[in-house]
N, C-alpha and C positions, 0 to 999 in steps of 0.2 A: 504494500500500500504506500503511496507517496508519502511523504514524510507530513505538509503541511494539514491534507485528509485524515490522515492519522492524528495528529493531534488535535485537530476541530473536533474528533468525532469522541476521544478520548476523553476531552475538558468539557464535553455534556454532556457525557456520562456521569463525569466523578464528581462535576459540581454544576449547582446554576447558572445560566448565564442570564440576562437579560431583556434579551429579545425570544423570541420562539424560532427553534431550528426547523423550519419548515422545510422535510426532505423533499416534497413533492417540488417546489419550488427549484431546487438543486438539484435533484434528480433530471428535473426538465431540462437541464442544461447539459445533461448529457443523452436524451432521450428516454430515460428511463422515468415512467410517472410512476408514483405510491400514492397513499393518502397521509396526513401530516401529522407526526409525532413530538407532543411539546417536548419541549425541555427544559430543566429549572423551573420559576416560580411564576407565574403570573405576576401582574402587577397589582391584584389586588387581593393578593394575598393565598387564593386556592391554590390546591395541590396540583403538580403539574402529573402530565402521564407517565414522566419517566422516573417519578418520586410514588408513583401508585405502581410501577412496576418491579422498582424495588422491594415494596411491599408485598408486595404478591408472589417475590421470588423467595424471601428470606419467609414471607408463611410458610412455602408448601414447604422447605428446610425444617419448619418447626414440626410441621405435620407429618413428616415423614418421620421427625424423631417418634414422634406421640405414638404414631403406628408400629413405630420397630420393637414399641413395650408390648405389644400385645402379637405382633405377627415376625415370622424369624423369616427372610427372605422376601421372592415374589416383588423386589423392587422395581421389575420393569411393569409389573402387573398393576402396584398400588397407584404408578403413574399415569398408565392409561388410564386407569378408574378417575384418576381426577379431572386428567386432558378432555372424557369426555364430559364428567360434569360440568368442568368449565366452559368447556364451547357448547350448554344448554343441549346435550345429547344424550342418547340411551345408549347403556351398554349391555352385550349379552356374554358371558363368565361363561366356555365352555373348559370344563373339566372333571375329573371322577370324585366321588365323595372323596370328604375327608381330610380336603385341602383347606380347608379355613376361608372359602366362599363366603361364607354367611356374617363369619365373625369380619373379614376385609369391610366388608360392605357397611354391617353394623358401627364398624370402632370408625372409621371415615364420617358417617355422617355425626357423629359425638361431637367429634375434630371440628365441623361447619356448624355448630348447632342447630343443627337441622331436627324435624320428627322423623321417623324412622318406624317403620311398618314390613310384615313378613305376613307373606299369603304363601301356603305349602299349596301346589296346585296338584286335583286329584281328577279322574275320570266322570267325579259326579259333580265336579264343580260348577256353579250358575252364575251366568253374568251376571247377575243382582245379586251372590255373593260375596263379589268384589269393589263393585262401584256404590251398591247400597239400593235401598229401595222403597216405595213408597207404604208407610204402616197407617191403618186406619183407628185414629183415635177418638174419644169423645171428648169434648169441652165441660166437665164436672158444670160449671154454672149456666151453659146457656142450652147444657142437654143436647146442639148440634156434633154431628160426627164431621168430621175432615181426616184427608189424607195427609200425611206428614211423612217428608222424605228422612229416611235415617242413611247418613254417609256410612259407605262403607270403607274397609281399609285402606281403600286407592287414597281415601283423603290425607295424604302425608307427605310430605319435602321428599323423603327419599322412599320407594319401595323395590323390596327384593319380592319377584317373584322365582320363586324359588322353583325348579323344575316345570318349566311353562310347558314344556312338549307333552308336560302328561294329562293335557285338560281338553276337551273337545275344541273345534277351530271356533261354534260360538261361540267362547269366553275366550278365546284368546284374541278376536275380533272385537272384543269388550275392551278388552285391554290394550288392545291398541288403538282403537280413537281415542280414549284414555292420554296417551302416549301422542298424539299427535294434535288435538287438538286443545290438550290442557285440558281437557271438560269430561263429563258425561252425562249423559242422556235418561231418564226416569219419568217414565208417566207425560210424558210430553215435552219435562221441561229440564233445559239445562243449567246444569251444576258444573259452576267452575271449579277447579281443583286449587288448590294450595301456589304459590309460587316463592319460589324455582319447585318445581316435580319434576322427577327422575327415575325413571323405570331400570334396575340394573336387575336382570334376569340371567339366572340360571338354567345349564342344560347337562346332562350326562349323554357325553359322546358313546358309551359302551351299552347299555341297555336302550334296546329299540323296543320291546316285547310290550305290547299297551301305551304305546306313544303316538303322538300327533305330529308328525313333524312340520315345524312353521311353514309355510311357501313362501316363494322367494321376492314376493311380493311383501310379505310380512318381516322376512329376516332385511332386507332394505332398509325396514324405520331403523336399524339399532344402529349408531354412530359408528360402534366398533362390536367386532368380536372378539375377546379378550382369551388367551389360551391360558390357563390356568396348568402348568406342569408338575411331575414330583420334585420335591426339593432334593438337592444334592446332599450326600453323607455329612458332611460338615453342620450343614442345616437340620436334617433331622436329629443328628444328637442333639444340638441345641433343643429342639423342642420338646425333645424326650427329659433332657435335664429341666426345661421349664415347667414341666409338669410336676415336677416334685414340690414345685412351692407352696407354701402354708396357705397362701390368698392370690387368688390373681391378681395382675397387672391391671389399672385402670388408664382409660387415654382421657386427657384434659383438652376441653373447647382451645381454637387456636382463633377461629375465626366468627364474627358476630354475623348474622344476618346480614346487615347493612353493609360491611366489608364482603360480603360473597357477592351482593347483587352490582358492587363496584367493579370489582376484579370481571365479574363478567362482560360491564361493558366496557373494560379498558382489553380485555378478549378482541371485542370485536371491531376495534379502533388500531387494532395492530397490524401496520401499512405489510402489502405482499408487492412485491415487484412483479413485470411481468414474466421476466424469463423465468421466477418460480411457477408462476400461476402456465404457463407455458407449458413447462415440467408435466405439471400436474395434468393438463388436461389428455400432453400424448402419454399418459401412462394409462390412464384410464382408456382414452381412447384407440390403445394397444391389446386392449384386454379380448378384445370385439373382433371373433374369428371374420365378421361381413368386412372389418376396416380394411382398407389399402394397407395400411400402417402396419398391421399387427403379422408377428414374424410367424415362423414356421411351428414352432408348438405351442402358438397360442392355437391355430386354424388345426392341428390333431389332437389337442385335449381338451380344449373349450368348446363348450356349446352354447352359451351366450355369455354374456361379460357384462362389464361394471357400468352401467348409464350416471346420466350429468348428476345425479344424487351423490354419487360416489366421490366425482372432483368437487364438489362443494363439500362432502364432509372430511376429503382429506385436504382442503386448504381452511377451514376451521378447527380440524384438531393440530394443524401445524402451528396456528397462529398460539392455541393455546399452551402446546408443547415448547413453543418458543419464549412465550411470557413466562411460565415457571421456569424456565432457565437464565433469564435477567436478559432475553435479546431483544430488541427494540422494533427489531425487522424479521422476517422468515427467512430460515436458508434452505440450502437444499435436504440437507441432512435432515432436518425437520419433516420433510417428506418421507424421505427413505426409511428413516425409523418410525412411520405410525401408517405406511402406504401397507405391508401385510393387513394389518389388524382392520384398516380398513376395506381391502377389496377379497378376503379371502371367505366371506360369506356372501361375498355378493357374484361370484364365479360358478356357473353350474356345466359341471366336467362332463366330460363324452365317457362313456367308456373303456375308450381306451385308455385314457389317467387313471383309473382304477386294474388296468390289465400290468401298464409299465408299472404299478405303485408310486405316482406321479401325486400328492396332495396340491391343495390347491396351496399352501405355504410355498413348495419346491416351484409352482410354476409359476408365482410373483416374484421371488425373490431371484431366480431366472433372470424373469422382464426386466426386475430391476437394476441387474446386473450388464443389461442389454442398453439399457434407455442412457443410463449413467454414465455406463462407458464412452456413449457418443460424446462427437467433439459439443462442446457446450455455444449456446448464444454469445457473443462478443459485443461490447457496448462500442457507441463510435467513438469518444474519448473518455478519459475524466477517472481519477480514482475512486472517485464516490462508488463505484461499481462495485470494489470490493469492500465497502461498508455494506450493501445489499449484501455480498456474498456471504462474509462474516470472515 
């Protein structure tokens, strides 16, 4: 990076300046637009974005200690969990019991002080057992009967639904307007949900025997899918010796309400350049055995790929993977590390992936290896290019 780039972009970092460093502005002057990241203090006195994004980097540090008292590893896990909550997404936790699913999800939303609800889902389950339902009662004084809606457990900041494949596609259709539109529906009338709501849903890859499996019109809504793996020997001792203690570990609130619903919109105020958003869109649009683009084993193991849903959730969980790390701007890296988690449930294989034993992980991380490798976009002058870069 040229030396005088390098230190403009240094000294608003580490301290105030004055005026507002408007990248869009400076950017343009080498053709590169963004949208515009303060820096330092306003003049009359508020917090600028890049003093809220310190904040936001040195929380999830505190949150992650909070978590490490009650969970022993699963660090790449506890952080999608958040990347999606913070870019306002659902997540679905695929992995076998026993891994501390329930408890990740529970001790996280403590940490946001959030409410926190758990629905076991079973084969007799009813939509009106989850969202709630209209009870008819009588008015003691005036002797008239009315219907009165009683919320059901969907009404909460964060819910785990716990094993969703094992419930009919009715309620799981409950549960996802739920999930999409904030609301639910009762006797005519809609009931808004809680906000921030977040559906983090559990699934067991190994037992199919009396399950529903989502379609793929339904696995679409969830931000990410999140791989829950066994812990390594090192890890599992630890938790084996953790259990010997007298009392569990308890995790302490890091962040108020009010600081979560800030962080979320300094999320969505964090500038992307175009040769990221670029990136992103020929990755997805590689996935697509129909595209020109898409190489020789995406066209023998896929049979449809990731639509514009996909590039919009993996340049909102980038931005937000980039703010818990103190970066002002996206790079690319920020792609490559949350592009699995985002396109590997939205890839529906042929066949022949399951004859070569080809997962849909092996055949992103492939792509990815393909797309990255090319020669990269070139700016037409100016060091500022490699502040975008990082």
């Amino acid at each position: 990076m040229p030396e005088d780039d390098s230190r403009l972009f240094e000294e608003s970092l580490n301290r105030g300046v004055p005026e507002k460093f408007d990248l869009e502005e400076n950017a343009s002057e080498h053709k590169q637009g963004s949208s515009n990241v303060e820096r330092g203090s306003d003049s009359d006195g508020s917090e600028s974005d890049i003093e809220c994004l310190r904040r936001l980097s040195q929380a999830w540090q505190r949150i992650r200690h909070e978590l490490n008292q009650v969970i022993v590893g699963q660090n790449e896990v506890l952080e999608e969990l958040f990347v999606a909550m913070l870019s306002s997404g659902h997540a679905l936790l695929v992995g076998v019991p026993g891994l501390a699913k329930t408890l990740m999800v529970r001790s996280l939303a403590q940490t946001l002080d959030l409410t926190f609800g758990r629905i076991q889902f079973t084969p007799d389950l009813m939509p009106a057992d989850i969202t709630g339902t209209e009870v008819l009662q009588e008015d003691r004084q005036t002797g008239q009967r009315l219907f009165q809606f009683r919320p059901g457990p969907v009404f909460v900041n964060v819910l785990l639904a716990d094993e969703i494949n094992r419930t009919p596609p009715k309620t799981q259709a409950a549960l996802l307007e739920a999930m999409q539109e904030r609301q639910v529906t009762a006797g005519g009338q809609r009931h808004v949900l809680p906000n921030p709501f977040f559906v983090l849903a559990t699934q067991n890859p190994i037992e199919q025997e009396g399950t529903y499996p989502l379609p793929e019109a339904q696995l679409d809504r969830f931000l990410l899918q999140i791989r829950v793996d066994y812990p390594d020997a090192e890890e599992e001792f630890e938790i084996l010796r953790q259990t010997n203690r007298a009392e569990p570990r308890q995790v302490s609130q890091v962040i108020s309400a009010s600081e979560w619903s800030e962080f979320q919109g300094l999320v969505r105020r964090i500038p992307v350049a175009d040769y990221v958003l670029e990136y992103a869109m020929r990755l997805c649009r590689a996935t697509r055995p129909q595209d020109a683009s898409a190489p020789e084993q995406i066209r023998k193991y896929v049979q449809w790929g990731a639509g514009p849903r996909a590039g919009q959730a993996l340049v909102m969980a980038a931005k937000a993977r980039a703010a818990i790390h103190g970066q002002p701007v996206v790079g690319l890296e920020d792609l490559r590390a949350l592009a699995p988690a985002v396109l590997r449930h939205r890839l529906l294989l042929r066949y022949t992936a399951e004859a070569d034993s080809k997962s849909a992980d092996d055949i992103v991380i492939e792509l990815l290896d393909q797309i990255f490798s090319e020669k990269e976009p070139q700016p037409a002058v100016g060091g500022l290019w490699n502040v975008f870069k990082r």
